[in-house]
MMTF fields as JSON, N, C-alpha, C and O atoms, coordinates in Angstrom:
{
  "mmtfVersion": "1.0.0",
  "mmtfProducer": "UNKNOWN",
  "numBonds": 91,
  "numAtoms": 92,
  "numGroups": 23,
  "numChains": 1,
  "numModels": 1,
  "chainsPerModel": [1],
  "groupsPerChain": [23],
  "chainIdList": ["A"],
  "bondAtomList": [4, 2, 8, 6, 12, 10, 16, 14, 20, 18, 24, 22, 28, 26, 32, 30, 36, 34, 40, 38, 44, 42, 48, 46, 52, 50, 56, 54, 60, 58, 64, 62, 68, 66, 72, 70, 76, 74, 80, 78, 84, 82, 88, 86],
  "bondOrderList": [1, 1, 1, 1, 1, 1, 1, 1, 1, 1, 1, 1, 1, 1, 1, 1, 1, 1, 1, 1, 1, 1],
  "groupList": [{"groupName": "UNK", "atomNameList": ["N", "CA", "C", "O"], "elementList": ["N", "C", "C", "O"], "formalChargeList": [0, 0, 0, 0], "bondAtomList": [1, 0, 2, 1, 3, 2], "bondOrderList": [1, 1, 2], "singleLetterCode": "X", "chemCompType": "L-PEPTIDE LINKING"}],
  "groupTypeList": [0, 0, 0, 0, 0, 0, 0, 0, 0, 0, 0, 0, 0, 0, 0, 0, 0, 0, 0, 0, 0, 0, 0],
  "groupIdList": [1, 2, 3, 4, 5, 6, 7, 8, 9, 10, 11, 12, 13, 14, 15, 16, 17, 18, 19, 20, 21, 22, 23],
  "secStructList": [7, 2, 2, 2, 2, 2, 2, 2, 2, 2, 2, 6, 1, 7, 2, 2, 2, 2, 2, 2, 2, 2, 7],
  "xCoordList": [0.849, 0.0, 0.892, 0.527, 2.322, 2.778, 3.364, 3.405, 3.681, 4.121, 3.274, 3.578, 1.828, 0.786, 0.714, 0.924, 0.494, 0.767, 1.739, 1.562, 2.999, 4.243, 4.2, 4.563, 3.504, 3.071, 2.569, 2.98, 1.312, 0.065, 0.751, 0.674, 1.597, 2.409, 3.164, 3.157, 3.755, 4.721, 3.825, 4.277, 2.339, 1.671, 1.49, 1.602, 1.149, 0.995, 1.95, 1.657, 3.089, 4.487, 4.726, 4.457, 5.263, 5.829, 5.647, 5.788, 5.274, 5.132, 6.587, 6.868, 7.352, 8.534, 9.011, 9.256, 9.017, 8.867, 8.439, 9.08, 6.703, 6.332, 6.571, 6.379, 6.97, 7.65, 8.796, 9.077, 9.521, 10.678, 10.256, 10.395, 9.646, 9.097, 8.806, 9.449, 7.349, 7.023, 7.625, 7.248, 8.781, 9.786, 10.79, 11.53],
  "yCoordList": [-1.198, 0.0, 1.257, 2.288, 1.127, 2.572, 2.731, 3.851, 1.672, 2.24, 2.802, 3.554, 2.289, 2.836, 4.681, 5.531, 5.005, 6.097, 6.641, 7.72, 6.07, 6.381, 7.395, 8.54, 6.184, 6.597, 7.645, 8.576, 7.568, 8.646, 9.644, 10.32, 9.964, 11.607, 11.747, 12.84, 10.729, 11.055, 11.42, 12.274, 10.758, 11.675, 13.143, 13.908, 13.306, 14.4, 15.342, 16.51, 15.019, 15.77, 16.054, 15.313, 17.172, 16.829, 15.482, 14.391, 15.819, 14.705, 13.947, 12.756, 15.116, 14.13, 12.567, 11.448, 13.088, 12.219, 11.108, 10.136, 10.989, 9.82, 9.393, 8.191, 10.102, 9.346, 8.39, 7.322, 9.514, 8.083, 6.571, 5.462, 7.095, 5.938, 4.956, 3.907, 5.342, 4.325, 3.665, 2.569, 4.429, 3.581, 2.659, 2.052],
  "zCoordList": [0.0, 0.0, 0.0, -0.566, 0.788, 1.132, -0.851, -1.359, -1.542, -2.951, -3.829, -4.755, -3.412, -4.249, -3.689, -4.553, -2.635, -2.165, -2.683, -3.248, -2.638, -2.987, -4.542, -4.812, -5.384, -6.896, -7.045, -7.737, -6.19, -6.012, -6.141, -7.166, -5.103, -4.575, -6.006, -6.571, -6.53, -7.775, -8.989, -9.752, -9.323, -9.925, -10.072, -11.029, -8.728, -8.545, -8.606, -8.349, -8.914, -9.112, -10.326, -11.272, -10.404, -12.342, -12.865, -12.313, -14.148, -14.931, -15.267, -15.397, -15.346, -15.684, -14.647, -15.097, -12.94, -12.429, -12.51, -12.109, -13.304, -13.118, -14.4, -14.582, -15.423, -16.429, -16.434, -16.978, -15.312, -15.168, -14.737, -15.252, -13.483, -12.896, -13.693, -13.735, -14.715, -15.385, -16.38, -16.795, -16.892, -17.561, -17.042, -17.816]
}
């Protein structure tokens, strides 16, 4: 659960962030 949160917050951050992520 805390990574889904984790994600959540990185959504909500610049996009670039969760771009990395999801790559």
């Amino acid at each position: 659960m805390n990574k889904i949160i984790f994600f959540s917050d990185v959504t909500q951050t610049p996009p670039i962030l969760n771009d990395a992520f999801e790559t």
